[in-house]
N, CA, C and O atoms as CSV, one atom per row, in Angstrom:
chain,resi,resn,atom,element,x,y,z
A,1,UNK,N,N,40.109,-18.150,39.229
A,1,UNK,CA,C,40.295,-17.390,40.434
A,1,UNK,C,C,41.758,-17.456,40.880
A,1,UNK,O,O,42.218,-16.493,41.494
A,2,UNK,N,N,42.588,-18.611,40.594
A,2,UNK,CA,C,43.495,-18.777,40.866
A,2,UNK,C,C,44.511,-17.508,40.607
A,2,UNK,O,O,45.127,-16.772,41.378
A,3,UNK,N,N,44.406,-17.585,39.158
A,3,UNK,CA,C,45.273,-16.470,38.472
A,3,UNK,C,C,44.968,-15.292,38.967
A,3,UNK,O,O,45.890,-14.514,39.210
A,4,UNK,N,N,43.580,-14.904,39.227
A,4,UNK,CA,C,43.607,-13.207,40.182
A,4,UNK,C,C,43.915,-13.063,40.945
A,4,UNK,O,O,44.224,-11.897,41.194
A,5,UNK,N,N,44.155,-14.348,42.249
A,5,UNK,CA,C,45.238,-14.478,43.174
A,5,UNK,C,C,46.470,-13.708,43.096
A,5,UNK,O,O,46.921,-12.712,43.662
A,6,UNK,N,N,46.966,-14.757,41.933
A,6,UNK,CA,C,48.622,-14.536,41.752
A,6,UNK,C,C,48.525,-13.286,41.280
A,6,UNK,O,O,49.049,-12.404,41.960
A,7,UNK,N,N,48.039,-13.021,40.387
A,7,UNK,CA,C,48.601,-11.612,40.075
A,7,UNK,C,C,47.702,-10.567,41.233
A,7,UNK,O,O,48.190,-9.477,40.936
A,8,UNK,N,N,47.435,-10.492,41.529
A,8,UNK,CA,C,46.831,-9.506,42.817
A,8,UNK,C,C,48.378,-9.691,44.198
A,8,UNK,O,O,48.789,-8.800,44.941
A,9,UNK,N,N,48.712,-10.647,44.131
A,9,UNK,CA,C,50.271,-11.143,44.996
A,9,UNK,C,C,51.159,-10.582,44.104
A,9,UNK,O,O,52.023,-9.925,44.684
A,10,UNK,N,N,51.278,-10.604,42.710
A,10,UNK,CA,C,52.499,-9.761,42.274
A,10,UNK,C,C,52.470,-8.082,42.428
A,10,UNK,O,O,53.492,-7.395,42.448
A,11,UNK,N,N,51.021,-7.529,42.540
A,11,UNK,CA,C,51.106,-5.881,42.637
A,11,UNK,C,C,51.595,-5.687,44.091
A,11,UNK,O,O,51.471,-4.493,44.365
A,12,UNK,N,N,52.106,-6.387,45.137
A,12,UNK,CA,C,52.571,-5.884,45.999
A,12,UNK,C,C,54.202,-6.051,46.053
A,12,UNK,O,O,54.777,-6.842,45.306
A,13,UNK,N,N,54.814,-5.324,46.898
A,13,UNK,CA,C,56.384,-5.806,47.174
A,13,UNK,C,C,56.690,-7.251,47.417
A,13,UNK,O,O,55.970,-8.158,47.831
A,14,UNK,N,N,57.830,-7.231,47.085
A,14,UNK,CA,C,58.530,-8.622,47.314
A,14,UNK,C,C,58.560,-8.990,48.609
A,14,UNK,O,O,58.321,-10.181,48.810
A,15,UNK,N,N,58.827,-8.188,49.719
A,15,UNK,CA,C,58.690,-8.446,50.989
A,15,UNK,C,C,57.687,-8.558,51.655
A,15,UNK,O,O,57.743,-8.766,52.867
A,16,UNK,N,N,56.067,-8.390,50.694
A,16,UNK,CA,C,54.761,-8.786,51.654
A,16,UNK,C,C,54.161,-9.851,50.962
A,16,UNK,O,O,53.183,-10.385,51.484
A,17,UNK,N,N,54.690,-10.362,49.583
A,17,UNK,CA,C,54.144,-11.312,48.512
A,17,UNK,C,C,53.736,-12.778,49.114
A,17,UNK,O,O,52.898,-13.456,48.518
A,18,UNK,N,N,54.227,-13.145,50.065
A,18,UNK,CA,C,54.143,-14.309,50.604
A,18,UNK,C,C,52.552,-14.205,51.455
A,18,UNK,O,O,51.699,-15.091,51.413
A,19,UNK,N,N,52.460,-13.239,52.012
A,19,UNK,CA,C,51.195,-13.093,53.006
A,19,UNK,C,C,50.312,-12.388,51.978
A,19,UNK,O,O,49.204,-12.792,52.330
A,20,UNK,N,N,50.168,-11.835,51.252
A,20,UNK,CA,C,49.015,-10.881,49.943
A,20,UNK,C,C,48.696,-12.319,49.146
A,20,UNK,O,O,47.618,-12.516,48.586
A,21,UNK,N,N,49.537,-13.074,49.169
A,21,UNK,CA,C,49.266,-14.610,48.392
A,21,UNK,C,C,48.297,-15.363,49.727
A,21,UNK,O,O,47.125,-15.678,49.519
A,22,UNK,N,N,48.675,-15.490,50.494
A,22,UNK,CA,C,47.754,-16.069,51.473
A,22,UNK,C,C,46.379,-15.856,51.933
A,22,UNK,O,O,45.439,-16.595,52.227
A,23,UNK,N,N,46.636,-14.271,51.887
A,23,UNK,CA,C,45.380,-13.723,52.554
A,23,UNK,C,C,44.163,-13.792,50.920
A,23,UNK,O,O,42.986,-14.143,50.842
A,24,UNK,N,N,44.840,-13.440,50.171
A,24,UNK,CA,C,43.945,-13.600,49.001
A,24,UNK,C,C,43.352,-15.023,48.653
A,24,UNK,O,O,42.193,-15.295,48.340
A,25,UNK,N,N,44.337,-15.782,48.774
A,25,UNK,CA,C,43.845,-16.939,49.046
A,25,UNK,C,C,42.927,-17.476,49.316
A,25,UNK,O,O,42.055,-18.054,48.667
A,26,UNK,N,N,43.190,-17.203,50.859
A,26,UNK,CA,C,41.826,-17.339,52.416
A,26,UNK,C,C,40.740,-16.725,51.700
A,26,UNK,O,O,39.666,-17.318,51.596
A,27,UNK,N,N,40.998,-15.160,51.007
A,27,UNK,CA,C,39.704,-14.644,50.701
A,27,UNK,C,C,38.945,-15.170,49.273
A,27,UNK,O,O,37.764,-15.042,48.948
A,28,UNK,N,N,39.627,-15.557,48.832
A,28,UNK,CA,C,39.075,-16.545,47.604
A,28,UNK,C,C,38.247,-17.598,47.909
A,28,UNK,O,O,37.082,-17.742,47.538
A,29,UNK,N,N,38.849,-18.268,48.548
A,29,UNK,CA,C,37.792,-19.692,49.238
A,29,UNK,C,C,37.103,-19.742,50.078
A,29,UNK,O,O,36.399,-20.734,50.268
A,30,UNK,N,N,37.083,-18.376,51.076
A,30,UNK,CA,C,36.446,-18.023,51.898
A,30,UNK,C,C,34.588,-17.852,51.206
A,30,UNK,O,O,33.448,-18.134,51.576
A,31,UNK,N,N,35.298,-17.196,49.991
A,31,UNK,CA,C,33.669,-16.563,48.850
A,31,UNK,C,C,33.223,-17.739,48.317
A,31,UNK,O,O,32.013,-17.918,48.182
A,32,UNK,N,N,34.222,-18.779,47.910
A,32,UNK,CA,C,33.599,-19.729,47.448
A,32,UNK,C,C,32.955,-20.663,48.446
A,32,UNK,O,O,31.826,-21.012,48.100
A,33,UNK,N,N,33.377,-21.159,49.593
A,33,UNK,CA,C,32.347,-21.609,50.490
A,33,UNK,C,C,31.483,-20.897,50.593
A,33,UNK,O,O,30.521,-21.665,50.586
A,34,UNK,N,N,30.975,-19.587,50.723
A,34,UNK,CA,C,30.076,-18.772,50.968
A,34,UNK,C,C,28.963,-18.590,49.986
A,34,UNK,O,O,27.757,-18.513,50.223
A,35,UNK,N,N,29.518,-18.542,48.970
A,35,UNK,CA,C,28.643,-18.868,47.587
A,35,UNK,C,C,27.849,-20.257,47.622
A,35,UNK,O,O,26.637,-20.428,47.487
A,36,UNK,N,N,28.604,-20.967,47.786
A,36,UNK,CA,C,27.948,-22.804,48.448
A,36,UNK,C,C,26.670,-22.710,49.353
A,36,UNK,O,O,25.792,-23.572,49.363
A,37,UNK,N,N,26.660,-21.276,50.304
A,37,UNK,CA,C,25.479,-21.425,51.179
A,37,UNK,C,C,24.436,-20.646,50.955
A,37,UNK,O,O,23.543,-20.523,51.794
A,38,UNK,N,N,24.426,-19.866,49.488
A,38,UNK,CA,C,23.144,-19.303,48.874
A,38,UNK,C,C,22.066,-19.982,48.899
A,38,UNK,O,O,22.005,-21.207,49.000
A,39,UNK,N,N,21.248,-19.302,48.818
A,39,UNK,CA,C,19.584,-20.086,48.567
A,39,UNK,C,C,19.182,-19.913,47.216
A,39,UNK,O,O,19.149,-18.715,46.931
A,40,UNK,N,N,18.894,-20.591,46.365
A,40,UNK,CA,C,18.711,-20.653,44.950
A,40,UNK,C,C,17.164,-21.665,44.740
A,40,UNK,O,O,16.695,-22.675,45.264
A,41,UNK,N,N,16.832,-20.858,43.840
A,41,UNK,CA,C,15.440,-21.704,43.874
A,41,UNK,C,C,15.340,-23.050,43.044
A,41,UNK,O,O,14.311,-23.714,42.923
A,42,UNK,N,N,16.599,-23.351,42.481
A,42,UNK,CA,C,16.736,-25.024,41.844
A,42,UNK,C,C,17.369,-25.793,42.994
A,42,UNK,O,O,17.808,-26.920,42.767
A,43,UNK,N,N,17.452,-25.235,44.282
A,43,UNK,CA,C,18.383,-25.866,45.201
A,43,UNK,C,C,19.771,-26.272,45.074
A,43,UNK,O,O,20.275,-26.894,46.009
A,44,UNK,N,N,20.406,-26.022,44.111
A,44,UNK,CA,C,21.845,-26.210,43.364
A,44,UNK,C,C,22.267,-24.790,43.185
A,44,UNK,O,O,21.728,-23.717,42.913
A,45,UNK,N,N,23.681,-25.323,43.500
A,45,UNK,CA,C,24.372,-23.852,43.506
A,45,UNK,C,C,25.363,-24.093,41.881
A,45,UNK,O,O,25.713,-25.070,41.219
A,46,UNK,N,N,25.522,-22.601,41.777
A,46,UNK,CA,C,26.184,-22.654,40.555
A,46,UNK,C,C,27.574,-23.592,40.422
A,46,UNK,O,O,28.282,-23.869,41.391
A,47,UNK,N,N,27.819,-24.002,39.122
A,47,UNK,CA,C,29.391,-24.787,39.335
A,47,UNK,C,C,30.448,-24.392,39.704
A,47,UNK,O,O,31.175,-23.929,38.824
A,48,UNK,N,N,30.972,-24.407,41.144
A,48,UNK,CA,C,32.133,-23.930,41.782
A,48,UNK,C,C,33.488,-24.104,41.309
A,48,UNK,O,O,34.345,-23.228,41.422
A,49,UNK,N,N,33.681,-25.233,40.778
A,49,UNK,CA,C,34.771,-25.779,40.193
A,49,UNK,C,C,34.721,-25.773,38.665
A,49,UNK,O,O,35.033,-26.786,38.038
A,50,UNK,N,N,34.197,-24.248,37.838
A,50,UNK,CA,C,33.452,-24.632,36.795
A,50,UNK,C,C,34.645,-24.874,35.734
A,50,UNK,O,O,34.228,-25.552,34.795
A,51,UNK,N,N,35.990,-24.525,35.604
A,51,UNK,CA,C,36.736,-25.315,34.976
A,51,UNK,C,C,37.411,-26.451,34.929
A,51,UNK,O,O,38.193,-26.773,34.035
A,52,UNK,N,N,37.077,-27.187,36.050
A,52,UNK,CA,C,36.721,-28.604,35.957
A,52,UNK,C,C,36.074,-29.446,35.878
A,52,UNK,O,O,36.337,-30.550,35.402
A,53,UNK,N,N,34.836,-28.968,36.459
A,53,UNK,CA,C,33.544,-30.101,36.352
A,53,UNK,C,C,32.555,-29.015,36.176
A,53,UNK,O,O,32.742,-27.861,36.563
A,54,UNK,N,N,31.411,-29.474,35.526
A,54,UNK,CA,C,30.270,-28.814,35.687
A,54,UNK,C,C,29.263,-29.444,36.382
A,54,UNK,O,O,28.144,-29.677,35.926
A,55,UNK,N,N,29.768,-29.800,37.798
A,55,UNK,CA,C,28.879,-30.437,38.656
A,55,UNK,C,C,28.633,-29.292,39.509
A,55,UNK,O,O,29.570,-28.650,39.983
A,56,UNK,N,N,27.533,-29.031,39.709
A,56,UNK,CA,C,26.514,-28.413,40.344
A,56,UNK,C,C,26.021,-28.847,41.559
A,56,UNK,O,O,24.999,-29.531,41.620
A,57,UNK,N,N,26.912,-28.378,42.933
A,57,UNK,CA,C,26.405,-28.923,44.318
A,57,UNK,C,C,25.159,-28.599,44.732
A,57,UNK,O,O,24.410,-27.905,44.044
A,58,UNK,N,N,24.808,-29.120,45.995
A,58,UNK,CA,C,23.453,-28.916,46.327
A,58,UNK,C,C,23.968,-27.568,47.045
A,58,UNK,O,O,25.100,-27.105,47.188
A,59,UNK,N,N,22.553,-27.070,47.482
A,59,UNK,CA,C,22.859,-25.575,47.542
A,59,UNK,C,C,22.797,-25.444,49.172
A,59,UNK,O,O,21.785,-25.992,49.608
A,60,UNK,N,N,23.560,-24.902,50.107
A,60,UNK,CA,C,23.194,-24.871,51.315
A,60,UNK,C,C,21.811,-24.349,51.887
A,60,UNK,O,O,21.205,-24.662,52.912
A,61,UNK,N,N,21.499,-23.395,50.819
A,61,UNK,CA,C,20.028,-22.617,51.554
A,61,UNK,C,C,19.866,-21.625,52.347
A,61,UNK,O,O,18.872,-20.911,52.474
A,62,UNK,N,N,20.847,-21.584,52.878
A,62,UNK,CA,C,20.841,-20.433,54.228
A,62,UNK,C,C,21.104,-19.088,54.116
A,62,UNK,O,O,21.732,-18.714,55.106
A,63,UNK,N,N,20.834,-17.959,53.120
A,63,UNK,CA,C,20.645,-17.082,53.257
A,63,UNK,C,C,20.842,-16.130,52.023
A,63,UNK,O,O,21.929,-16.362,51.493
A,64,UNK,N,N,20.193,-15.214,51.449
A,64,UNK,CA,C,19.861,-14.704,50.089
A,64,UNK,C,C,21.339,-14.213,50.019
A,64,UNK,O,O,22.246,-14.425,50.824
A,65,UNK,N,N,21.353,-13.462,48.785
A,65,UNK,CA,C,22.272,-12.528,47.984
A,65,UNK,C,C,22.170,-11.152,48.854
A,65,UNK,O,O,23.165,-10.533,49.230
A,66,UNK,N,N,20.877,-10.777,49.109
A,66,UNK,CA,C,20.423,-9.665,49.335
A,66,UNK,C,C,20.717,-9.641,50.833
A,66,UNK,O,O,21.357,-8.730,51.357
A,67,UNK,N,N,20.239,-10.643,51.472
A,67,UNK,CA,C,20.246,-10.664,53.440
A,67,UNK,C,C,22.269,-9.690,53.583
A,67,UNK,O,O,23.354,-9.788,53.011
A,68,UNK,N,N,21.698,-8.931,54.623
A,68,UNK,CA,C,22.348,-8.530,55.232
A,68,UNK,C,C,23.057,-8.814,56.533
A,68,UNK,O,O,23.855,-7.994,56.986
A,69,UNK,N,N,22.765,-10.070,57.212
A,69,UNK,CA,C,23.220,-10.437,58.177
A,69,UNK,C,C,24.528,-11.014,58.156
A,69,UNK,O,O,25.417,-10.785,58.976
A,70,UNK,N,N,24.601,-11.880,57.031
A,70,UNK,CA,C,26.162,-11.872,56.664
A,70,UNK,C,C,27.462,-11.122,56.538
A,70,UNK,O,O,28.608,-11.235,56.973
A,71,UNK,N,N,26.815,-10.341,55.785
A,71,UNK,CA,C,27.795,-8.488,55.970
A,71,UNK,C,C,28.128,-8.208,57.558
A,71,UNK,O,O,29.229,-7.861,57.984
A,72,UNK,N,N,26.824,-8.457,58.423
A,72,UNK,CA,C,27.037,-7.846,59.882
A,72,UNK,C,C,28.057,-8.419,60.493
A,72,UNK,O,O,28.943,-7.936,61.198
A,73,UNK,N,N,27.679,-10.304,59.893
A,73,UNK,CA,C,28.751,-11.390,60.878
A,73,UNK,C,C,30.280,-11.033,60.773
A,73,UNK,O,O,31.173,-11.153,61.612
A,74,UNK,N,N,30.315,-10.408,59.075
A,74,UNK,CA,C,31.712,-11.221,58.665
A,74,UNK,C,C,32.503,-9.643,59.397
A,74,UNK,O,O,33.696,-9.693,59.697
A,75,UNK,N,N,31.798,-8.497,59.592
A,75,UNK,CA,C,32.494,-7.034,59.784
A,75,UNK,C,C,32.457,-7.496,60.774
A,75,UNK,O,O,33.581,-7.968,60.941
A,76,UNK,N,N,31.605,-7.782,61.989
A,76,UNK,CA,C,32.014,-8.321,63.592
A,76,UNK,C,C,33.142,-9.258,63.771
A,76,UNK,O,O,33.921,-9.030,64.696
A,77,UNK,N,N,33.327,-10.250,63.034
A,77,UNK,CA,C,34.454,-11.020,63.005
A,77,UNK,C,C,35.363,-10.173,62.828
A,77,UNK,O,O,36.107,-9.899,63.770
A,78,UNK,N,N,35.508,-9.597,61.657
A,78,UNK,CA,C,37.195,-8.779,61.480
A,78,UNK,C,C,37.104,-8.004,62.592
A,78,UNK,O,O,38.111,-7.767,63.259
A,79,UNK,N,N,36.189,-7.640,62.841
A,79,UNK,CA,C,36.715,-6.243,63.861
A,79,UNK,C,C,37.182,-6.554,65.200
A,79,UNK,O,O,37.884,-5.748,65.810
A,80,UNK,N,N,36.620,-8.381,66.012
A,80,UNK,CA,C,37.281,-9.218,66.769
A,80,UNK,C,C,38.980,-9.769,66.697
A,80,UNK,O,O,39.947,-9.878,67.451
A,81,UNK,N,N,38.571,-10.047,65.125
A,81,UNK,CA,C,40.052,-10.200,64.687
A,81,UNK,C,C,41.089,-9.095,65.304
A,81,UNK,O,O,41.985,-9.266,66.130
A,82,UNK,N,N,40.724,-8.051,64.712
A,82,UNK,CA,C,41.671,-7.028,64.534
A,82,UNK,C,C,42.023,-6.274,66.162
A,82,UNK,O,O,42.989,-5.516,66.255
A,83,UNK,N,N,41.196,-6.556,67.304
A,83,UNK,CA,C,41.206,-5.705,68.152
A,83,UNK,C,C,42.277,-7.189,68.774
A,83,UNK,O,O,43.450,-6.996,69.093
A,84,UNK,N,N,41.741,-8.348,68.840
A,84,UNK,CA,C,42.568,-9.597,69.180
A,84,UNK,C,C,43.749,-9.516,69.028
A,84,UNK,O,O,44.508,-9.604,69.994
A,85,UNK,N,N,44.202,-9.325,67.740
A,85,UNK,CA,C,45.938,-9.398,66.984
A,85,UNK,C,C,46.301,-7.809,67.755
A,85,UNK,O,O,47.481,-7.497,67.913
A,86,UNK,N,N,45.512,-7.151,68.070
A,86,UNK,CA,C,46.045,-5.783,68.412
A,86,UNK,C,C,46.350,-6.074,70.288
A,86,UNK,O,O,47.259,-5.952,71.109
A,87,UNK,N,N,45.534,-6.329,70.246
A,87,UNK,CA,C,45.989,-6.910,72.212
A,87,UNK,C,C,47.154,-7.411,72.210
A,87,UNK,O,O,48.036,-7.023,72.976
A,88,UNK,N,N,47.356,-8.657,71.050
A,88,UNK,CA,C,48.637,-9.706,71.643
A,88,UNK,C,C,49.560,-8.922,70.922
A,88,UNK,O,O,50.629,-9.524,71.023
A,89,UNK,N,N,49.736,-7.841,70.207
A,89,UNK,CA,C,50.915,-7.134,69.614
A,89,UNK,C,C,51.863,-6.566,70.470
A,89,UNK,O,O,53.084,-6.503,70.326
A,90,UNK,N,N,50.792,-5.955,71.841
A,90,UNK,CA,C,51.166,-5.423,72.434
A,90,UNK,C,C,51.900,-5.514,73.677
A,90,UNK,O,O,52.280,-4.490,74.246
């Protein structure tokens, strides 16, 4: 994941590379905690760190592949985000 980072940070300009590296970042580990809180019916979530260990965490449980409530949370958040950073811009 690392490497789709970086190169997803090199297709932009030199002058936004620093923040397209960050935010990709955030959004990288953001999925991988999120992946951590699937519900899986061995109770173990797949190996997160799978080129380092093939240890297999316990699985958080809390909510399918399929549930849609997650989608709802994470679009309400940005859209808090975005109206927030837009207030103090101003």
């Amino acid at each position: 994941m690392a490497v789709v980072v970086c190169l997803g940070a090199l297709a932009v300009g030199s002058d936004h590379r620093r923040v397209a590296l960050a935010l990709l970042a955030a959004g990288a580990a953001t999925h991988l905690a999120l992946d951590l809180l699937l519900l899986n019916a061995s109770g173990y979530a797949y190996p997160v760190l799978w080129p380092l260990t093939q240890y297999h965490p316990p699985a958080g449980g809390l909510y399918l592949s399929s549930d849609r409530l997650p989608t709802v949370v994470a679009g309400l958040a940005a859209a808090a985000l975005r109206v927030a950073v837009g207030v103090r811009a101003r």
